[in-house]
C-alpha positions as CSV (number, residue, x, y, z in Angstrom):
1,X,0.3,-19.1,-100.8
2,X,3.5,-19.4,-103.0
3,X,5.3,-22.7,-102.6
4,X,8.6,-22.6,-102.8
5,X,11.0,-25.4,-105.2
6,X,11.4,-27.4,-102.4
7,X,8.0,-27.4,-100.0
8,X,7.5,-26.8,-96.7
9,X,6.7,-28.5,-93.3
10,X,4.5,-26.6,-90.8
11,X,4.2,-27.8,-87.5
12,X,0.8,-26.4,-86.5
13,X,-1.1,-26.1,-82.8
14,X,-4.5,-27.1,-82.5
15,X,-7.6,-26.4,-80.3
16,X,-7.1,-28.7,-77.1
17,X,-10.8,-28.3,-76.3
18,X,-12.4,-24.9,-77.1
19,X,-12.1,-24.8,-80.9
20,X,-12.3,-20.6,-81.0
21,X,-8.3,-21.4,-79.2
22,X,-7.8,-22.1,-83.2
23,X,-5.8,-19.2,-84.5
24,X,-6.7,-17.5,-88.3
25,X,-3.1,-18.3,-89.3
26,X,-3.4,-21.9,-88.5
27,X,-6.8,-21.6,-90.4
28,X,-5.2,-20.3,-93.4
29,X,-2.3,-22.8,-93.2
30,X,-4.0,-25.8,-93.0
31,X,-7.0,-24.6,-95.9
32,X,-3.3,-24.0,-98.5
33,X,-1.2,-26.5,-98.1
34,X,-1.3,-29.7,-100.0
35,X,-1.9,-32.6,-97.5
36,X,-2.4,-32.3,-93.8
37,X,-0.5,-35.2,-91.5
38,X,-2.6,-35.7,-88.5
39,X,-2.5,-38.4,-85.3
40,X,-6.3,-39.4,-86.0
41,X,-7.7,-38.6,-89.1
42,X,-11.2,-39.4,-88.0
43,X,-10.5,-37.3,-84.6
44,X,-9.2,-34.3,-86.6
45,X,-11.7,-34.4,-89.4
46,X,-14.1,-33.2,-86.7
47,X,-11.7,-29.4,-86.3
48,X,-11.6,-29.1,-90.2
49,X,-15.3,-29.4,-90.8
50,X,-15.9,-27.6,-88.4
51,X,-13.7,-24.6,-90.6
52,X,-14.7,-25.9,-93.7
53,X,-11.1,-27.3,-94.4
54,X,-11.0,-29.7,-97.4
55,X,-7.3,-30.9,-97.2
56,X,-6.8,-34.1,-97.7
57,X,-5.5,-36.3,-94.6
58,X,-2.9,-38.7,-94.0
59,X,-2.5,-40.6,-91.0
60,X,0.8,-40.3,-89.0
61,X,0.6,-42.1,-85.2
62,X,3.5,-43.5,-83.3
63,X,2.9,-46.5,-85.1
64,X,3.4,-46.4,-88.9
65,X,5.5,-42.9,-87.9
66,X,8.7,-44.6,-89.4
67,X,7.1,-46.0,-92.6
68,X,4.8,-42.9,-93.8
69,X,7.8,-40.0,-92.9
70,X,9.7,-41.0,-96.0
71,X,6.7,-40.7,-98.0
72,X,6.3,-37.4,-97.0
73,X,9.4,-36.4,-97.3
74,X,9.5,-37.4,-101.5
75,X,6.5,-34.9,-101.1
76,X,8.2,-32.4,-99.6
77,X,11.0,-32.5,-102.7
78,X,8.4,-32.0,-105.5
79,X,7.3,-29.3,-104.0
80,X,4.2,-29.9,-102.2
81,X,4.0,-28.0,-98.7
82,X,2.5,-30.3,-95.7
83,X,1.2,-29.6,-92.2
84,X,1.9,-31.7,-89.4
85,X,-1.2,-31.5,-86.1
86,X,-2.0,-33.9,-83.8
87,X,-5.4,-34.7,-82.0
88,X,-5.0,-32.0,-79.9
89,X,-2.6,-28.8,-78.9
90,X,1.2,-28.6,-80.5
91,X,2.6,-31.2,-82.5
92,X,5.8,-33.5,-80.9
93,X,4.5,-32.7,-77.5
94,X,4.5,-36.0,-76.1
95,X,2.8,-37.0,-79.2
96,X,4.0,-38.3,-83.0
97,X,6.5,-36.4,-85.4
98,X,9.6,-36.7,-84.1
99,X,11.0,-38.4,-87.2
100,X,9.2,-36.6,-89.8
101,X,10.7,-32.9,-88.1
102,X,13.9,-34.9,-87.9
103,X,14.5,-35.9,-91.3
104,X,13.0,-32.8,-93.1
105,X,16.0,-31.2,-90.8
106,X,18.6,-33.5,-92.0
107,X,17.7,-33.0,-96.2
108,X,17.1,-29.4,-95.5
109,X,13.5,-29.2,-96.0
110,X,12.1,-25.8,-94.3
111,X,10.2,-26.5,-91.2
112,X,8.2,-23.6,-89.7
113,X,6.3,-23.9,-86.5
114,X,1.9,-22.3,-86.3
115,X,2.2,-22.0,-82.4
116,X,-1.0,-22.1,-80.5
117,X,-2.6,-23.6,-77.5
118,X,0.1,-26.4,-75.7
119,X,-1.7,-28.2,-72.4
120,X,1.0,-28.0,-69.9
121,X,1.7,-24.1,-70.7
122,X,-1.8,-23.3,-70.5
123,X,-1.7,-25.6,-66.9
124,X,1.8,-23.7,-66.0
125,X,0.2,-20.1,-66.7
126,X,-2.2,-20.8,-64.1
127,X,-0.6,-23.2,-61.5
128,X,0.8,-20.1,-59.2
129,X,3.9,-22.0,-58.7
130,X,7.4,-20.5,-60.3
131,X,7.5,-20.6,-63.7
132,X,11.1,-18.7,-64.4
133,X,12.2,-22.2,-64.8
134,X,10.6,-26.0,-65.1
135,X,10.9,-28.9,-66.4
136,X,8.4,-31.1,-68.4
137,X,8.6,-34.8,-68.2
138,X,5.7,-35.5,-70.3
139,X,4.0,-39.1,-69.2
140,X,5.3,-41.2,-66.3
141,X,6.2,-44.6,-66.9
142,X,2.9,-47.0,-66.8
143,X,4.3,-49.7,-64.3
144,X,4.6,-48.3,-60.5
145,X,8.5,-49.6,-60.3
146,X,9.5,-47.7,-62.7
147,X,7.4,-44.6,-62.3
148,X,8.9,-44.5,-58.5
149,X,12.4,-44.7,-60.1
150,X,11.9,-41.9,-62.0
151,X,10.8,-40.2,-59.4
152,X,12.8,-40.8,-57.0
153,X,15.3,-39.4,-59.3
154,X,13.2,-35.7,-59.5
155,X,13.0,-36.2,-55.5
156,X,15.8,-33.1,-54.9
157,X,14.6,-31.2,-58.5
158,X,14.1,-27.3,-57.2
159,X,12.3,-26.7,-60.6
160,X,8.6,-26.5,-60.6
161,X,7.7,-30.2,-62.3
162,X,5.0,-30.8,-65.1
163,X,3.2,-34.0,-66.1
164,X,0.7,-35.4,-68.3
165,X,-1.4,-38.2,-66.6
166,X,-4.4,-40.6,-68.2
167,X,-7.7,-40.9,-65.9
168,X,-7.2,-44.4,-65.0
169,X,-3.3,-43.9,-63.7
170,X,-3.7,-40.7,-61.8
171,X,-4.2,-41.7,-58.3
172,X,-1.6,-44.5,-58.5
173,X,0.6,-41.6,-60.0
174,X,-0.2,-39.5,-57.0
175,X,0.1,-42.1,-54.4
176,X,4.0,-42.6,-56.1
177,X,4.5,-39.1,-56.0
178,X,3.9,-38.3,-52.1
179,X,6.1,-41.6,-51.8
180,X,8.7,-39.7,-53.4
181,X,8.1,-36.3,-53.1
182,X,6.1,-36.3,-49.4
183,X,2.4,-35.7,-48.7
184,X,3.1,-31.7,-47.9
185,X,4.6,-30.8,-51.1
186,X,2.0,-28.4,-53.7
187,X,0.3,-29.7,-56.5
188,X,-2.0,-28.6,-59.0
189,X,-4.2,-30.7,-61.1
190,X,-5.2,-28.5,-64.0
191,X,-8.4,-31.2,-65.8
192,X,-10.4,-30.5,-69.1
193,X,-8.2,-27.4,-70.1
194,X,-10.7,-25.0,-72.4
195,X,-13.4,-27.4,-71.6
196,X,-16.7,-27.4,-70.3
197,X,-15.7,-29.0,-67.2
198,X,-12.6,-27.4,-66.7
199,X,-10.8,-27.4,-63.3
200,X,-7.5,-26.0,-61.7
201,X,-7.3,-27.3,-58.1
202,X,-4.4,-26.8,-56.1
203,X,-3.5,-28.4,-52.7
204,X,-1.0,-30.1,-51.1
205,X,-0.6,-33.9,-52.4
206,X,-2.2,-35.8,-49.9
207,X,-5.3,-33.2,-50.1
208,X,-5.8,-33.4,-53.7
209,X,-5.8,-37.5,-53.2
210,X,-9.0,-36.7,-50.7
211,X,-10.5,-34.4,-52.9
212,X,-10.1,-37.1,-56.2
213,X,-11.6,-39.6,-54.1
214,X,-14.5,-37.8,-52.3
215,X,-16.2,-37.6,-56.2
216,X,-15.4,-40.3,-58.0
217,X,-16.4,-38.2,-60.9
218,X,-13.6,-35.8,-60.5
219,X,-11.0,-38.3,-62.0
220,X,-12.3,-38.4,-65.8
221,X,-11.0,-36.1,-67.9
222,X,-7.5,-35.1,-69.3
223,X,-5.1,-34.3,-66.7
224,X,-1.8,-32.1,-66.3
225,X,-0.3,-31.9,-63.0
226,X,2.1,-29.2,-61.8
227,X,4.3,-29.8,-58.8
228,X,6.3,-27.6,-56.6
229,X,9.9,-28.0,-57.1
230,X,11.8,-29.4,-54.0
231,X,13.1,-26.3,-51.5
232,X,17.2,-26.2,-51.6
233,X,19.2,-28.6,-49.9
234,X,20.8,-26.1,-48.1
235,X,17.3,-25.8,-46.3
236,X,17.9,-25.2,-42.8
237,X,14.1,-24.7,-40.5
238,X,13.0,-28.2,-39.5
239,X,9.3,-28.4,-39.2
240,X,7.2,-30.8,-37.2
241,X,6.3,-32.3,-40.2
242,X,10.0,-33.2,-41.1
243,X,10.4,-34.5,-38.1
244,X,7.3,-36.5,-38.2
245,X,8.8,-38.3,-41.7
246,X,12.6,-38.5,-40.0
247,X,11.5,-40.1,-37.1
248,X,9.1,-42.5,-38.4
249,X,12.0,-43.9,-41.3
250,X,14.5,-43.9,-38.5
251,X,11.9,-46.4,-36.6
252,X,12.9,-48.9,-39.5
253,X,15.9,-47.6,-40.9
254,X,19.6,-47.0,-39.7
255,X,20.5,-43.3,-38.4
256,X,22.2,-42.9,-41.9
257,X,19.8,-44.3,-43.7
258,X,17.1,-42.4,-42.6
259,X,18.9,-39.2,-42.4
260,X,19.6,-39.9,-46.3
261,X,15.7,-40.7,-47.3
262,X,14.0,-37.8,-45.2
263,X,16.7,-35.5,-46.9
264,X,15.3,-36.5,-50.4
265,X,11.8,-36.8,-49.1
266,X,11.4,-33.6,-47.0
267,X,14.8,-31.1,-48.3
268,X,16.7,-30.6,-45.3
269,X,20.2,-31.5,-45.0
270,X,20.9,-35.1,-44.2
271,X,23.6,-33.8,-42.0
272,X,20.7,-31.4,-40.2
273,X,18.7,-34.8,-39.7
274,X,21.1,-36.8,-38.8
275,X,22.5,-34.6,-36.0
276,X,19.0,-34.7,-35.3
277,X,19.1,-38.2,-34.8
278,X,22.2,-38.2,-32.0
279,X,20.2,-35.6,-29.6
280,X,17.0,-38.3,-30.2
């Protein structure tokens, strides 16, 4: 490989289970270039044995992201050519980088992307929900109040939805998410992607809740989850199940109030439910 006066920054995919997902051109990358940047060195040192890579490491996490990028960038000036990989999949997808890519931008260092396997396109490709057009929102918050918020805010999103979600938040996440988005609305929990125990199941929300719970075991593993988008405002059938949610808010709630929430919760027109509400 021929380095150029000022070196470059690759941004290179990794395996995010099955190590034959690791492409030759990543391979070659990663064995030529002078230093390798990587989330976990210990966790990544496993992928370049396995290759017989001898690169050296240097560790670049979320937390010593803003101290090490600098050093790397003086690297990058001499000359040298580093690759940036995290523990698993593409780089800056919910995980460290941000700043390194940033400021070899801004001083016009070369940054060229190795793509390979990414978790929530490999969980898209086989969600069978719409894929023209989505939006990924990477990790929830952590604390229920403000991963409702959020939610509530993606409550009238038409756009299929994508998630990451850790083991020990998942049902909690799910419980949030039929507050938000209704127990009827499709999901797909794509676990262990390229793994041994990998698993696509797809159900409405409240299902996949029963099917978590029935085998405890079921909830271990890495997790992306895939949600129908909500069906257009202008929606205009009313099924019983709408009716069900309208009627049982509008036992606590005002007639406007209600109207409002099972609009957000369900997609029909809040004037639909709220007429609805009169002839009650």
């Amino acid at each position: 490989m021929k380095f150029s006066a000022t070196g470059i920054l690759y941004v290179v995919a990794t395996p995010i289970g099955n190590l034959q997902d690791f492409t030759p051109r990543a391979n070659t990358i990663l064995s030529s270039v002078h230093l390798i940047a990587a989330e976990d060195t210990r966790h990544s040192r496993h992928l370049l044995d396995y290759f017989g890579i001898t690169t050296p490491l240097q560790s670049l996490h979320e937390h010593n992201e803003r101290e090490i990028s600098p050093l790397l960038i003086q690297r990058l000036h001499t000359g040298e050519s580093i690759a940036l990989i995290s523990d698993a999949g593409t780089p800056l997808i919910s995980d460290p980088g941000f700043w390194l890519v940033q400021t070899a931008h801004s001083e016009n260092i070369p940054v060229v992307p190795i793509p390979g396997p990414s978790a929530f396109v490999s969980a898209l490709s086989v969600a069978g929900l719409p894929t023209d057009r989505f939006i990924f929102e990477g990790f929830l918050p952590a604390k229920t109040t403000a991963r409702l918020q959020r939610l509530h805010s993606l409550a009238q999103e038409t756009r299929t939805l994508v998630f990451y979600e850790t083991p020990h938040r998942l049902l909690d996440c799910l419980a949030d998410l039929i507050a938000a988005f209704g127990q009827e609305r499709i999901g797909v929990l794509a676990k262990e992607l390229t793994k041994v125990f990998e698993t696509v199941q797809r159900d409405t929300l409240s299902n996949l809740v029963l099917w978590l719970t029935t085998q405890p075991e079921r909830q271990k593993g890495e997790f992306v989850l895939v949600i129908q988008g909500a069906p257009p405002l202008d929606k205009q059938a009313i099924t019983a199940e709408d009716k069900r949610v309208f009627y049982l808010l509008n036992q606590e709630l005002p007639l406007k109030q209600a109207a409002k929430l099972a609009s957000a919760i369900t997609g029909v027109s809040k004037n639909l439910l709220y007429d609805l509400g009169l002839k009650k």
